[in-house]
C-alpha positions as CSV (number, residue, x, y, z in Angstrom):
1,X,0.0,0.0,0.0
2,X,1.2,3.3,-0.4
3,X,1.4,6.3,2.1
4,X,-2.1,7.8,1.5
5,X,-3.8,4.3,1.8
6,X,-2.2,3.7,5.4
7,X,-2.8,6.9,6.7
8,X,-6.4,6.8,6.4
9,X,-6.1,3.6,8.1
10,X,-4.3,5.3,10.8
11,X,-6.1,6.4,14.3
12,X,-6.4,9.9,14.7
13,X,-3.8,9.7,17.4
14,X,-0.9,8.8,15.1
15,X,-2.3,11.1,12.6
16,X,-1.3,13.9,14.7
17,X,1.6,12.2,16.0
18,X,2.4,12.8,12.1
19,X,1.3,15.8,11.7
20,X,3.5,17.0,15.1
21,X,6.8,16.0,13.1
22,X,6.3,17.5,9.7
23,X,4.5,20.6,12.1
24,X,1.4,20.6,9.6
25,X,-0.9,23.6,10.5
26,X,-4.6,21.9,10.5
27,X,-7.8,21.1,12.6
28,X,-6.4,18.1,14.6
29,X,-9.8,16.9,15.1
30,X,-10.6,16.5,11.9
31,X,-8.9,12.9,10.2
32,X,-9.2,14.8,6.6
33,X,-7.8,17.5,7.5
34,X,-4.8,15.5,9.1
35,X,-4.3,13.0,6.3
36,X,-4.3,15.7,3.5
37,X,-2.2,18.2,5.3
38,X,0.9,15.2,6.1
39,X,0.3,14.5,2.2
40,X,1.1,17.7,1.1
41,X,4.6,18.3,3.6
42,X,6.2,15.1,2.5
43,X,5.1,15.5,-1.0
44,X,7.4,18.9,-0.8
45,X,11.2,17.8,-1.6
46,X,12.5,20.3,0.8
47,X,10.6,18.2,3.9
48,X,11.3,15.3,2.8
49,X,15.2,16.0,2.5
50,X,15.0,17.8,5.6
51,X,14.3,14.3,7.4
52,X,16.8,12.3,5.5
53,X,19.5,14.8,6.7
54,X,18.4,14.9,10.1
55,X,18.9,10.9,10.3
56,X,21.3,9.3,12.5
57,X,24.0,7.1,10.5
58,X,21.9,4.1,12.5
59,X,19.1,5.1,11.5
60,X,19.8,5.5,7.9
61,X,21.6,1.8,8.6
62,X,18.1,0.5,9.6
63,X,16.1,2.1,7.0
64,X,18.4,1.0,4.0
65,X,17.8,-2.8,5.7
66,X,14.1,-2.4,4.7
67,X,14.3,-0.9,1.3
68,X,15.1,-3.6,-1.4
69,X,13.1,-6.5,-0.2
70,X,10.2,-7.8,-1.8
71,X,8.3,-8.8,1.6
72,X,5.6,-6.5,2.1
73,X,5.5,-6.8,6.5
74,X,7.8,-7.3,9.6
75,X,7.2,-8.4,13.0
76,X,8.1,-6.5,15.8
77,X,10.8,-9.0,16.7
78,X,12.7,-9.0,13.2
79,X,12.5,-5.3,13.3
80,X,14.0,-4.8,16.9
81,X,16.6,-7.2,15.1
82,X,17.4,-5.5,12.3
83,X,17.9,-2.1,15.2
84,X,20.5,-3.9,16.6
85,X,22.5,-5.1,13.5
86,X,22.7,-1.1,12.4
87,X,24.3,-0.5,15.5
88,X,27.5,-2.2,14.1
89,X,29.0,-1.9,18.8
90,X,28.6,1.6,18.8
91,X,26.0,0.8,21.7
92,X,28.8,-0.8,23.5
93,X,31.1,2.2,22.5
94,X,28.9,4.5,24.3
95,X,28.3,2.0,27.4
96,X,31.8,1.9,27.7
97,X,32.8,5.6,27.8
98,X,29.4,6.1,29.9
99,X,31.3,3.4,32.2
100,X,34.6,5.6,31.8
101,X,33.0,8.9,32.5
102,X,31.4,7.9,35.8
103,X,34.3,6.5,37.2
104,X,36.2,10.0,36.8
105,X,33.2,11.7,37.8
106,X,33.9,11.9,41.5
107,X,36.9,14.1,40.3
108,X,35.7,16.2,37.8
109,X,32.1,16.7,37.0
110,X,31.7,15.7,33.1
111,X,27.9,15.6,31.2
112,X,27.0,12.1,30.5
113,X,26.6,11.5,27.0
114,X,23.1,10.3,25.8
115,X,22.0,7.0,26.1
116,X,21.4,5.6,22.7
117,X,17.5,5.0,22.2
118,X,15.9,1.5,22.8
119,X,15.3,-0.6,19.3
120,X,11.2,-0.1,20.0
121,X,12.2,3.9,20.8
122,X,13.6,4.1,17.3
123,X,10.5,1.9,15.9
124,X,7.8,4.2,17.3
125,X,10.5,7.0,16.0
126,X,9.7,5.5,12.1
127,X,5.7,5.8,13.3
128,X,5.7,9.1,14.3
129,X,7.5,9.9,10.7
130,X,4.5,8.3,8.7
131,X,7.7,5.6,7.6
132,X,6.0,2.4,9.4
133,X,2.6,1.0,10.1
134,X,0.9,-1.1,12.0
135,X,-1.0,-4.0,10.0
136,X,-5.1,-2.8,10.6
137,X,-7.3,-5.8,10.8
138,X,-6.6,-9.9,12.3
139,X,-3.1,-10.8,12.6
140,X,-1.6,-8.1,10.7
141,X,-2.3,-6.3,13.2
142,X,0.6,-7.7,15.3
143,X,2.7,-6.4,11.6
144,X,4.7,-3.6,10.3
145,X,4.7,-2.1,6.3
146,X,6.4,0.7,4.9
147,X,4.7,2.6,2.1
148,X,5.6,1.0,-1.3
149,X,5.5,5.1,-2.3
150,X,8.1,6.0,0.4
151,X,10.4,3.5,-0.4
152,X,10.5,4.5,-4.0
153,X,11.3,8.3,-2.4
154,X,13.8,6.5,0.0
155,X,15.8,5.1,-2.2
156,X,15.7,7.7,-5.1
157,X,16.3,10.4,-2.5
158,X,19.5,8.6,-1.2
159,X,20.8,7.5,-4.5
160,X,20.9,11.2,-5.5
161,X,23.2,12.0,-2.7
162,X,25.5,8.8,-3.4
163,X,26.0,9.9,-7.2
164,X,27.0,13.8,-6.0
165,X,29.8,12.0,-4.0
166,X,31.0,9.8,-7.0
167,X,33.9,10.1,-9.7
168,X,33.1,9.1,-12.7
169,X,35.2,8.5,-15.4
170,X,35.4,7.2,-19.0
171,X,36.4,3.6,-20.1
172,X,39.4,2.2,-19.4
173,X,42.2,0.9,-21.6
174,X,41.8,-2.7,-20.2
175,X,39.3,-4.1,-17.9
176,X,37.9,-7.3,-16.6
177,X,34.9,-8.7,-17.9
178,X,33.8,-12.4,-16.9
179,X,30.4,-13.0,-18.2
180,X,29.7,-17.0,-18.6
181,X,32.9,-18.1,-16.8
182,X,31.3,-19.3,-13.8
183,X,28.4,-20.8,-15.8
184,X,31.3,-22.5,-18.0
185,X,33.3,-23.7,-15.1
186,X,30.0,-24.8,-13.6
187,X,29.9,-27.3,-16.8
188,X,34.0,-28.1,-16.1
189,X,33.5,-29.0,-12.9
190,X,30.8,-31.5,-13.4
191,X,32.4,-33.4,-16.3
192,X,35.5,-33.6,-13.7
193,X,33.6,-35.3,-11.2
194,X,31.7,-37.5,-14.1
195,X,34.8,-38.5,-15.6
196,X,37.1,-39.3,-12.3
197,X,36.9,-40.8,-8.9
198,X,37.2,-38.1,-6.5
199,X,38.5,-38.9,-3.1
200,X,37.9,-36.9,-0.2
201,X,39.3,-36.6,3.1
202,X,38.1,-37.2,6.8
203,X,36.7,-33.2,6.7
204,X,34.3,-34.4,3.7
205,X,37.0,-31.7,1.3
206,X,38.6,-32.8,-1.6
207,X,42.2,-34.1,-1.6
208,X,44.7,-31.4,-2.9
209,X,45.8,-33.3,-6.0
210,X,42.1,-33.2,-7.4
211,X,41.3,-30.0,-6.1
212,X,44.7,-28.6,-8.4
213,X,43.2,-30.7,-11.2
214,X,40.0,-28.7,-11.0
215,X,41.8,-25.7,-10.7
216,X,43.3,-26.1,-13.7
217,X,40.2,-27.0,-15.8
218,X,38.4,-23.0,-14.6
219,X,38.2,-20.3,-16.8
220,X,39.7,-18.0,-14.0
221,X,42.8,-19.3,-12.0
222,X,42.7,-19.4,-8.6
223,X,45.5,-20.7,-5.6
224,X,44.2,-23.0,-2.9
225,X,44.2,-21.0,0.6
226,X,47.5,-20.5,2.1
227,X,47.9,-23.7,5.2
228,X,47.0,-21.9,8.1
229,X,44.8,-18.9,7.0
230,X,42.0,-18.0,9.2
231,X,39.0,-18.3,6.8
232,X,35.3,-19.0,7.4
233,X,31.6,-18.0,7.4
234,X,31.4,-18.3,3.6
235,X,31.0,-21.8,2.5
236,X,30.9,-25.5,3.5
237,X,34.9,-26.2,2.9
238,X,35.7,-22.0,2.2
239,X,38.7,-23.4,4.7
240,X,39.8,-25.5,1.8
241,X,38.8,-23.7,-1.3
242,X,39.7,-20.4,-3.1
243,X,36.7,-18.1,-3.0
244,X,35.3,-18.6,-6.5
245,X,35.6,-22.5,-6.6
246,X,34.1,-22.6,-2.6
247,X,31.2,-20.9,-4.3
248,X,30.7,-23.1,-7.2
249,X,31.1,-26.4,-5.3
250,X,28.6,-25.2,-2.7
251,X,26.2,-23.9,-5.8
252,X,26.5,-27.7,-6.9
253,X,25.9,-29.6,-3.5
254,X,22.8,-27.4,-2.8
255,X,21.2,-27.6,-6.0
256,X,22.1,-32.1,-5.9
257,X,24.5,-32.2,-8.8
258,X,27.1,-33.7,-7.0
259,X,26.9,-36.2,-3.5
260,X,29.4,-36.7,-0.8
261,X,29.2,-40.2,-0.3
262,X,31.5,-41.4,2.5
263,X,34.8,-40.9,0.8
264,X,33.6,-40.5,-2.8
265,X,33.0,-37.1,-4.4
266,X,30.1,-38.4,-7.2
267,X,27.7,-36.9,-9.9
268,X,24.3,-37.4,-9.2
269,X,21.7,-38.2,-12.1
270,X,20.3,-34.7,-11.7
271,X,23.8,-33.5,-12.2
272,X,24.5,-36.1,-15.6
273,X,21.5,-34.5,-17.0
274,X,22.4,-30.8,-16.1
275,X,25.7,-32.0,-18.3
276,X,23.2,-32.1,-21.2
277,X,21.5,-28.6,-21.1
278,X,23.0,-24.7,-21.3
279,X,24.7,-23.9,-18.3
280,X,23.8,-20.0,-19.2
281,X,20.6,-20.2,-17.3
282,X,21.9,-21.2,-13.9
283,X,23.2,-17.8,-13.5
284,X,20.0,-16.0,-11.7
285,X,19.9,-19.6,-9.6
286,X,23.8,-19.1,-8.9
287,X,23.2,-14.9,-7.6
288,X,20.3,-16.0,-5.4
289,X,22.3,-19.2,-4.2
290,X,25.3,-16.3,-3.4
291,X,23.2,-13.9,-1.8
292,X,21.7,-16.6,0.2
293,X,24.8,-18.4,1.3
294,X,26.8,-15.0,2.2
295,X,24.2,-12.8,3.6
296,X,25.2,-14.0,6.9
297,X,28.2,-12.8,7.3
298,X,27.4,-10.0,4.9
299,X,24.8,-8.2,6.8
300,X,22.9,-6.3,4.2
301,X,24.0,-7.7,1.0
302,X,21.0,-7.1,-0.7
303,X,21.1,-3.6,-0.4
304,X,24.8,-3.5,-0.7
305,X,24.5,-5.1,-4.2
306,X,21.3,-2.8,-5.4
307,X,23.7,0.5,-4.4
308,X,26.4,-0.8,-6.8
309,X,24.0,-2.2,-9.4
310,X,22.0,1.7,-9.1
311,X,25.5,3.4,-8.7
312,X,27.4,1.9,-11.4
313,X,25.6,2.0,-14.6
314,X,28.4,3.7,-15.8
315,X,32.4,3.3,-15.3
316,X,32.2,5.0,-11.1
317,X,35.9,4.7,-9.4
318,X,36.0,2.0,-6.5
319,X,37.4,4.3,-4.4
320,X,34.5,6.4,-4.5
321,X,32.1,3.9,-3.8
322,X,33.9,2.7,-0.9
323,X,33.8,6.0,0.6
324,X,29.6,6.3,-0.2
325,X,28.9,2.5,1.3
326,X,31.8,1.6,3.5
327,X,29.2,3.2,6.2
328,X,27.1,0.7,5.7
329,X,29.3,-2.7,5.7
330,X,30.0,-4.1,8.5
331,X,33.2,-5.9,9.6
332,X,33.2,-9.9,10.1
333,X,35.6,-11.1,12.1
334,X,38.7,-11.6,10.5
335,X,37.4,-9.5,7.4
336,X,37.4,-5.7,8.1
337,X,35.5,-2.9,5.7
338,X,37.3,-3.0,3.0
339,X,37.9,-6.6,2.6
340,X,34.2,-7.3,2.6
341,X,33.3,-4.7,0.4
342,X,36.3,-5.4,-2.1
343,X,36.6,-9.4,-1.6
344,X,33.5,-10.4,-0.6
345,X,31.4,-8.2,-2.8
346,X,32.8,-7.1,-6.0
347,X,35.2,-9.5,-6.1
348,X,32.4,-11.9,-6.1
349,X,29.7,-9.8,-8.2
350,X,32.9,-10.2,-10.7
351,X,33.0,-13.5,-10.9
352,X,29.2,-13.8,-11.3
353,X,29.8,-11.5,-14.4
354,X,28.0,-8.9,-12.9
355,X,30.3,-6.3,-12.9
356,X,33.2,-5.5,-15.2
357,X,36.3,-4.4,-13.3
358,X,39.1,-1.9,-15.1
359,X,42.5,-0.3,-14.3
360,X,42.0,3.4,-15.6
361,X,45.0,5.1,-15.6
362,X,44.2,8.3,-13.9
363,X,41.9,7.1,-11.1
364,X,43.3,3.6,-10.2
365,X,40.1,0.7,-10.0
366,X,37.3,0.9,-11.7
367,X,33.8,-0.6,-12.2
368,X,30.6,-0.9,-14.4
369,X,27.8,-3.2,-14.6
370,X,27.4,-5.7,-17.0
371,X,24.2,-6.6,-19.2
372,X,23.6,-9.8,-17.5
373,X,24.5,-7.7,-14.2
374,X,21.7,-5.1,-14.8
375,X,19.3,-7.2,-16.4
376,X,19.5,-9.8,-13.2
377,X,19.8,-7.3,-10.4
378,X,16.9,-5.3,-11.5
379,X,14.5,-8.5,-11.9
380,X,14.0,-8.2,-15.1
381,X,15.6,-12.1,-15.8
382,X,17.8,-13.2,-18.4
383,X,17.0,-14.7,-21.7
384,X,19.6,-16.3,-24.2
385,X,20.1,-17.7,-27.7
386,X,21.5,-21.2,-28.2
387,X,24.9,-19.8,-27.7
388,X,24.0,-18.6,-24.2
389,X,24.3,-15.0,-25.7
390,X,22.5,-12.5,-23.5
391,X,19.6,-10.7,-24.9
392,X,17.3,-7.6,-23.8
C-alpha cells in the first residue's frame, strides 16, 4: 500500500503524532484534514530531504535494511533485530565511555553523554514519521509495512546524494569482464567429477591433487588457501577452497548435482543431465544461491549489491564507492570494511559476471555493470540464444 492508503487507516492519534513532526498547520480533530495536510509536507522535496539529513548514521543503517526486499511486513521481533544489527558496537562504544566517565566523575564533574534510544524507541521514532505501520485488521495487526511510495522516495532520495559523492570516469584501456565463466566452469567441474573418482578426506573436502586438477580446468585461475589462513563463514569447505571455486562447489551440493558419499566425491543423475542442457541459465539460480549463502556474514548484502547495481551504470571509481557505502558494511571477524566490500562483494559480483572491473589510468580501479549484471539485479531475468548470448 502506499502512504495515502495507510494513513487513512491510521487512528487519529498517530495522525497527529504525524502531523507534530512535519508541524502541519490543520484542525487536529478533523482525520481529513490531518491525512491531506501530512500529504502535502512530505510530497514537498525540501521536507522530505529535511528528514533524511536529520537521520542518524543508524538510522539511515536500519532504514536501508528495509528498502530492497520484496516482503511486504515485519514483526516486531525481526524489526527490533534489524535495530541492533545497524548499530554495528557503537552501543557498547557509548556503554563503555558512559562506564569511563562515571568513574572520573567523583573528580571532575563531566555531562553524560546520551543513552542511545531502545530498538522499539527508534521503531515508534519511524511511526511518528509516517515511515512504518501497523497492519489494521486480524493478525496483521501484530505487523509492520512501509509505504511501497516512500520507499520509491527512499531510495531515489539517497541514490541522489550517493552519485553527488562519486567520480566518474570514462572507459578504461583494459578491464575485466567475466560474463559466462562461472556458468562454464559450472559445466567443467561436473564433467571432472563424471569423468574421475574423486576422493575426499576425513573433513568431507577434496584431496589437494584433485582440487589442483580442477583448478586447472576453470576459466579463471585461482590458488588454494594458504595452510594456516583464518577463513570462514562463507562456505561449507571455504577453509579448503579459493573463494570462486568454494562458491561453485557449494552452488553444486545445494542444487544435488554432486553427493558426498563417505569418501567419494560423485555426480548425481540430476547433475548427468544438467551436463546435457546450457549452463547460461543457472546464472539468476547461482546470484540467489550467493546472496543466500553470504548474507550471513554480509549483513545487508541485498542492499549492498542494489547501491552498486544503481550506482554503477556507468564506469564509477571504487574508491568512491567505498567512501559512499563503507558506512554501511560491517566488519566480520577476521574481514574488516574493506575486505568485505572489495573481496566479498565485488570480487564476487565479478566472478558472477556482474560487474566489469578496469584499471584506468588516472583514477586507479574501476567498475561498471554488466548486461547480465543489470538485467539480473533489477529482476528483469535473463533470456539467451542457443549460444548462451545475453539478450534484452
Amino acid at each position: 500500500m502506499n502512504l495515502s492508503d495507510m494513513l487513512s487507516y491510521a487512528d487519529i492519534g498517530q495522525l497527529n503524532k504525524i502531523a507534530g513532526v512535519y508541524r502541519c498547520e490543520c484542525n487536529g480533530n478533523s482525520k481529513n484534514e490531518l491525512i491531506q495536510s501530512i500529504l502535502s509536507q512530505i510530497s514537498r522535496h525540501d521536507v522530505f530531504d529535511e528528514q533524511i539529513s536529520g537521520m542518524k548514521l543508524e538510522d539511515l543503517r536500519f532504514l536501508n535494511s528495509l528498502l530492497f526486499e520484496s516482503r511486504q511486513s515485519y514483526s516486531l521481533e525481526d524489526l527490533i533485530a534489524r535495530v541492533q544489527q545497524s548499530r554495528f558496537g557503537e552501543e557498547k562504544k557509548v556503554q563503555v565511555a558512559v562506564a569511563e566517565i562515571k568513574v572520573k566523575k567523583s573528580k571532575k564533574k563531566a555531562p553524560l553523554p546520551p543513552a542511545p534510544l531502545s530498538p522499539r524507541e527508534i521503531i515508534a521514532r519511524f511511526k511518528h514519521q509516517g515511515w512504518l505501520f501497523n497492519g489494521f485488521t486480524g493478525p496483521s495487526r501484530y505487523l509492520f509495512q512501509v509505504p511501497s511510495d516512500l520507499k520509491t522516495r527512499f531510495r531515489e532520495t539517497l541514490r541522489r546524494r550517493f552519485a553527488e559523492q562519486l567520480q566518474y570516469t570514462d572507459e578504461p584501456p583494459i578491464y575485466r569482464d567475466e560474463q559466462g565463466l562461472i556458468t562454464d566452469d559450472i559445466k567443467h567441474f561436473l564433467q571432472y567429477v563424471y569423468q574421475n573418482e574423486v576422493q575426499l578426506t576425513s573433513d568431507g573436502s577434496m584431496y589437494k591433487r584433485f582440487l589442483q586438477q580442477v583448478l586447472e580446468l576453470m576459466g579463471i585461475q585461482e590458488e588454494p588457501p594458504a595452510k594456516g589462513a583464518w577463513r570462514f563463514g562463507y562456505g561449507r569447505h571455504f577453509n579448503h577452497f579459493p573463494d570462486r571455486i568454494s562458491l561453485l562447489y557449494d552452488y553444486c551440493f545445494n542444487a544435488k548435482y554432486i553427493s558426498e558419499q563417505e569418501d567419494t566425491l560423485s555426480i548425481t543423475d540430476l547433475g548427468i543431465g544438467m551436463l546435457q542442457k546450457p549452463f547460461a541459465t543457472e546464472l539468476e539460480s547461482l546470484f540467489r544461491y550467493w546472496l543466500k549463502l553470504y548474507k550471513m556474514p554480509v549483513t545487508n548484502l541485498l542492499s549492498l549489491v542494489h547501491w552498486i547495481h544503481s550506482l554503477s551504470e556507468e564506469w564509477v571509481t571504487v574508491e568512491s564507492i567505498k567512501k559512499v557505502l563503507s558506512p554501511f558494511v560491517k566488519p566480520y571477524f577476521y574481514d574488516d570494511v574493506d575486505s568485505v566490500l572489495e573481496t566479498r562483494i565485488l570480487k564476487m559480483m565479478m566472478h558472477l559476471g556482474l560487474i566489469r572491473v578496469g584499471d584506468h589510468p588516472l583514477y586507479g580501479k574501476v567498475i561498471r555493470m554488466t548486461k547480465a549484471g543489470n538485467m539480473i539485479i533489477s529482476g528483469c531475468g535473463l533470456r539467451f540464444d542457443g549460444h548462451g548470448v545475453v539478450h534484452h
